[in-house]
C-alpha positions in Angstrom: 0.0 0.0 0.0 0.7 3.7 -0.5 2.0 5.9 2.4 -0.1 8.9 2.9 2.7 11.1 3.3 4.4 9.9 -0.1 1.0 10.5 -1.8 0.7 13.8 0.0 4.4 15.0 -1.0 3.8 13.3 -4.8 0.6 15.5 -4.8 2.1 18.4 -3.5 5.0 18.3 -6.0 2.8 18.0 -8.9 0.6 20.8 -7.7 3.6 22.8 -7.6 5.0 21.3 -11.2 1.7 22.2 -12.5 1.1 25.3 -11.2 4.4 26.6 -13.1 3.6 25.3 -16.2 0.5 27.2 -16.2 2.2 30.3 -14.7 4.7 29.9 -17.4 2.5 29.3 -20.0 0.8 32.7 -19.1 3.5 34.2 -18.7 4.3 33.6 -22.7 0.8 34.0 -23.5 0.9 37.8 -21.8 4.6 38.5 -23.4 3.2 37.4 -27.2 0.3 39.9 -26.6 2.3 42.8 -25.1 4.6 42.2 -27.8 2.3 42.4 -30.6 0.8 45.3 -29.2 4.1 47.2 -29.1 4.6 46.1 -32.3 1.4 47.3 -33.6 2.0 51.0 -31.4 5.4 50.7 -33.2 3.6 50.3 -36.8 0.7 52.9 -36.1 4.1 55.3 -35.1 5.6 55.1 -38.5 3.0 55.4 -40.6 1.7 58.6 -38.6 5.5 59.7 -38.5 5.1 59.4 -42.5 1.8 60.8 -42.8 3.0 64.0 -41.1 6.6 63.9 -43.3 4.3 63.6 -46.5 2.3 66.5 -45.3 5.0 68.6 -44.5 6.7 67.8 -47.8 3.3 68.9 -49.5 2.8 72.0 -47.9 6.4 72.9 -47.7 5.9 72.3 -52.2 2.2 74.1 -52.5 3.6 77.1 -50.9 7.0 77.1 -52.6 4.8 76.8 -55.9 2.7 79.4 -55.1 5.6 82.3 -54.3 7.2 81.4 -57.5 3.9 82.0 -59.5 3.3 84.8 -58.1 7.0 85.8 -58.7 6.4 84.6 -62.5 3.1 86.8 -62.5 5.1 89.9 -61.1 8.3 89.3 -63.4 5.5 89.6 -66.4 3.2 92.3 -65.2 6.5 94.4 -64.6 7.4 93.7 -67.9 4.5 94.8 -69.3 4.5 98.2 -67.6 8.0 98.8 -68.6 6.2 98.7 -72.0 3.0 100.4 -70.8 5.3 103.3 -70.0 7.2 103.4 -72.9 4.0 103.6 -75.4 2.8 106.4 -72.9 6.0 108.4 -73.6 6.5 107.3 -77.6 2.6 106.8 -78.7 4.5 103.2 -79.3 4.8 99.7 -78.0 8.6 98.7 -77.5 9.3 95.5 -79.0 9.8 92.6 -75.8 12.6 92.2 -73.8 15.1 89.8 -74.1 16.5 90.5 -71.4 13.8 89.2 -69.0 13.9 86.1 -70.8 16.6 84.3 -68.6 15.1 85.2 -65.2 11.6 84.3 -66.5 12.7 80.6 -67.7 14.4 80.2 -64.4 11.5 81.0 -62.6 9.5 79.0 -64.7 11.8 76.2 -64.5 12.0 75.9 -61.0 7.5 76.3 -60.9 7.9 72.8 -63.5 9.8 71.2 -60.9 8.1 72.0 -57.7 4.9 71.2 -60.0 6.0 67.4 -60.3 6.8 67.3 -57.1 2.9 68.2 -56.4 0.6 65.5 -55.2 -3.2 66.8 -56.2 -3.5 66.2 -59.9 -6.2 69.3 -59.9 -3.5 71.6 -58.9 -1.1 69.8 -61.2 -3.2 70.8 -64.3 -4.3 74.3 -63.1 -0.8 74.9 -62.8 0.1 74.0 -66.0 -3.3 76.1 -67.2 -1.7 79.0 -65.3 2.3 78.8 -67.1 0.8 78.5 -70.4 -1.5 81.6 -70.1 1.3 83.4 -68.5 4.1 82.1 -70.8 1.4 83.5 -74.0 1.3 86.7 -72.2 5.3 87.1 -72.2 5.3 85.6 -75.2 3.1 88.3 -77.3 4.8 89.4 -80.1 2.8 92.9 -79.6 2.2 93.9 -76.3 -1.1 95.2 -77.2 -2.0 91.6 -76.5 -0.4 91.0 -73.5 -3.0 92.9 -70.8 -5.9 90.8 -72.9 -3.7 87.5 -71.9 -3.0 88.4 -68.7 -6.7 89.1 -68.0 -7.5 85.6 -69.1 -4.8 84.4 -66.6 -6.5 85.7 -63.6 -8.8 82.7 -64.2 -6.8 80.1 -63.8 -4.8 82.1 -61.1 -7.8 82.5 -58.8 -8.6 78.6 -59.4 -5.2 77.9 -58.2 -5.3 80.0 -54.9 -8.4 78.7 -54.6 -7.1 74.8 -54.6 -4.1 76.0 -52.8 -6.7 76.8 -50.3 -8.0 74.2 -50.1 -5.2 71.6 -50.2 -3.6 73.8 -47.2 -6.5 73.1 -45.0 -6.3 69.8 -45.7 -2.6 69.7 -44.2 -2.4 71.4 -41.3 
């Protein structure tokens, strides 16, 4: 027969060699879901850390884009009241400047590039609405023409601010 006391300490040892194993077992079990939830904190970080680097990047682009339009629109409105004021003083319009040409197709170059770098295809396009009625306006072989073509730029100028607007309240 079976001592009681061997039973008890045979009993008592397993109650102990069970009770770790399930300790240890939850233990793991707790570790795993900690560690997949600071995995997942981890995950939901970088994507929000990108989110705010992509929005930066964008309005950090729109507003770059929008001072160099508005330098491009200044560069051609002053060229035209060079002009303006040389008809007022000759009865004649002046035949265009070369000479603006170089810092206009820098400006214009670096508006092409920051446009590219823009997101929002809406923007893309007005933008590109915008430098060819502005480009027609320096362009005019007469500058008769080129307070009608400027006219017709406000158009897509105002649509731009507009979705400028718009595309900054978006990101901040």
């Amino acid at each position: 027969m079976t001592d009681p006391a061997v039973v008890a300490a045979v009993a008592g040892g397993t109650g102990v060699i069970a009770g770790s194993l399930v300790s240890s077992v939850g233990v793991v079990l707790r570790e795993q879901v900690v560690g997949r939830r600071e995995r997942e904190a981890q995950q939901a970080l970088r994507h929000q850390q990108l989110a705010d680097q992509r929005a930066a990047f964008q309005r950090d682009t729109i507003l770059a884009l929008q001072d160099g339009l508005g330098e491009l629109w200044a560069l051609s409105a002053d060229a035209y009241n060079r002009a303006a004021a040389t008809r007022a003083k000759t009865g004649e319009w002046p035949p265009p400047e070369q000479a603006d040409l170089p810092t206009l197709n820098t400006v214009s170059s670096r508006i092409t590039a920051l446009r590219a770098r823009v997101f929002d295809d809406d923007l893309r396009l007005l933008v590109r609405e915008l430098l060819t009625s502005l480009w027609s306006a320096v362009e005019a072989s007469d500058w008769s023409e080129q307070e009608e073509r400027m006219v017709a730029a406000r158009d897509p100028m105002n649509r731009m601010q507009e979705r400028v607007h718009l595309l900054l309240n978006e990101l901040f």
